[in-house]
C-alpha positions in Angstrom: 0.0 0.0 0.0 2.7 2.5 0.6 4.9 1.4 -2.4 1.8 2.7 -4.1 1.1 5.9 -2.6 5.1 6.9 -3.3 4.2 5.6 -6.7 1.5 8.1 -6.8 3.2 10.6 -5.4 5.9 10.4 -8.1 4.0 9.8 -11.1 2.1 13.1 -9.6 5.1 15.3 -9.5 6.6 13.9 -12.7 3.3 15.2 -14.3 3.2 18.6 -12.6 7.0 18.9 -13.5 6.4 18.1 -17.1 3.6 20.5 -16.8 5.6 23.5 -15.6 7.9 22.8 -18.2 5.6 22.8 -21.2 4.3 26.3 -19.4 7.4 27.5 -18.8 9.3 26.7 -22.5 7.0 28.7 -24.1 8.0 32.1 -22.5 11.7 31.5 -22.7 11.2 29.8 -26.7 9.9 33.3 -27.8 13.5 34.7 -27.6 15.1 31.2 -28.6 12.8 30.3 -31.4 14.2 33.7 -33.1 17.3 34.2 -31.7 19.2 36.8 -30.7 20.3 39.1 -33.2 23.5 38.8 -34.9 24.7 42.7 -33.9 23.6 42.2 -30.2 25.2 38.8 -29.6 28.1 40.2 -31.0 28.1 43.0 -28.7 27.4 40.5 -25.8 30.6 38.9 -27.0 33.1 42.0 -27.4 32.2 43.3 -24.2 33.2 39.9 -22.5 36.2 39.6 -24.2 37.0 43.1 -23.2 35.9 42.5 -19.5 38.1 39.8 -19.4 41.3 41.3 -21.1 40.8 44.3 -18.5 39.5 46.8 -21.1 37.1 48.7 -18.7 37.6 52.0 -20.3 36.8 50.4 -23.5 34.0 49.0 -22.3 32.6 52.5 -20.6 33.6 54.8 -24.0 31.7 52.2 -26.4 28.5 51.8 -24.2 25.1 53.8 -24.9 25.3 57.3 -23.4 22.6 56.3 -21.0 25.0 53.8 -19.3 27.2 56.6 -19.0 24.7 59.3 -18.0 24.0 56.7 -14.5 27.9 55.8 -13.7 30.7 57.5 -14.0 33.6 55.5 -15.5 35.8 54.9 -12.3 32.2 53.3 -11.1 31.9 51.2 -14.3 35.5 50.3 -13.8 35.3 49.3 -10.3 32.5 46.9 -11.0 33.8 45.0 -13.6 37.0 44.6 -11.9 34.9 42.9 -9.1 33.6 40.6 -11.6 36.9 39.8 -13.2 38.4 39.2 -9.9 35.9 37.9 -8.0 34.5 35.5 -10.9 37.2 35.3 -13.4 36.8 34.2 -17.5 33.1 33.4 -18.5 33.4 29.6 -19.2 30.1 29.0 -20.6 26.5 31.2 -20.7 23.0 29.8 -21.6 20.4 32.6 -22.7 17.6 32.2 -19.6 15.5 35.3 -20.2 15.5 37.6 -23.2 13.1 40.2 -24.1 12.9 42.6 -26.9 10.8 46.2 -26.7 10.9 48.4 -29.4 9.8 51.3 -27.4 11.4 50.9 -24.1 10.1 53.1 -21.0 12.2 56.0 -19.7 15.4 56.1 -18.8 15.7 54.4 -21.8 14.1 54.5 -25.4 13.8 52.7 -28.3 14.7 49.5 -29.6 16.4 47.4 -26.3 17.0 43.8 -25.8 17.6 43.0 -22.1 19.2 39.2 -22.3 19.6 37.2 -19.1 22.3 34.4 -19.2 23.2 31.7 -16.4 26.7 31.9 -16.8 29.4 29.5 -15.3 32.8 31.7 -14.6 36.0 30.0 -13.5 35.1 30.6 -9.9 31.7 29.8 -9.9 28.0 30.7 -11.4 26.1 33.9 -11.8 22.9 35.3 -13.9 24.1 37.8 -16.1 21.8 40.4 -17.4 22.5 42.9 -20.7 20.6 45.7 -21.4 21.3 46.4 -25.2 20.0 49.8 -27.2 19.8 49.6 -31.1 21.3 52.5 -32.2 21.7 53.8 -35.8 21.7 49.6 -36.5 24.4 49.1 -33.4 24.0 47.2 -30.1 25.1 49.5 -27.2 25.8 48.1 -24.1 22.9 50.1 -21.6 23.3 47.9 -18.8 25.1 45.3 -17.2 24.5 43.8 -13.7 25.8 40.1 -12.5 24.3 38.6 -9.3 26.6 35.8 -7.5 26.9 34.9 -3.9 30.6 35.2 -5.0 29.7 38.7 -5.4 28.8 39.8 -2.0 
């Protein structure tokens, strides 16, 4: 009798796991289904690379002037050192979250793409989120944040 209850009981939460998943994959395949674009991907790329090779400056002077217009460069600088330090090379990054607005609300405006990653650095894992702006046919970096117990 109880070999068939815990029988029960996992056939049940097999089914309501299977369930959240086929709710859930829809939401995140919107993004996946149509990727993300070529330019911003591209973006998400350099400004990794430069993170990594210690670039900050680069990094600030390339990014959308509403990045800028919150933090100051030696504030831009400092966090991304963190990272680097803290977290080391990005290893690997899976696309968890992406969404696309083509008029995005105030501070920002236009075409943005925020793209949340789960990303595995040398030292550990984080969630990675990019806020990209379209500009004149460019990705500009807007935003970046990382959130990692590593981190506190």
């Amino acid at each position: 009798m109880t070999t068939v209850r815990f029988e029960r009981r996992r056939f049940f939460y097999r089914l309501l796991s299977a369930v959240y998943f086929l709710l859930l994959f829809p939401s995140c395949a919107v993004d996946e289904r149509r990727g993300v674009p070529s330019g911003a991907q591209a973006t998400v790329d350099r400004v990794t690379e430069d993170v990594a090779a210690g670039r900050d400056a680069k990094v600030y002077e390339e990014a959308a002037p509403e990045w800028r217009a919150n933090v100051s460069a030696e504030q831009s600088a400092r966090t991304l050192a963190r990272v680097r330090e803290r977290l080391g090379r990005v290893e690997s990054r899976a696309l968890h979250t992406g969404r696309e607005q083509q008029s995005a609300p105030a501070p920002l405006s236009g075409h943005t793409l925020e793209l949340v990653y789960q990303t595995r650095f040398e030292r550990g894992s984080a969630m990675e989120r990019f806020t990209l702006l379209e500009r004149g046919g460019e990705w500009l970096l807007a935003g970046y944040t990382v959130t990692s117990d590593l981190l506190k």
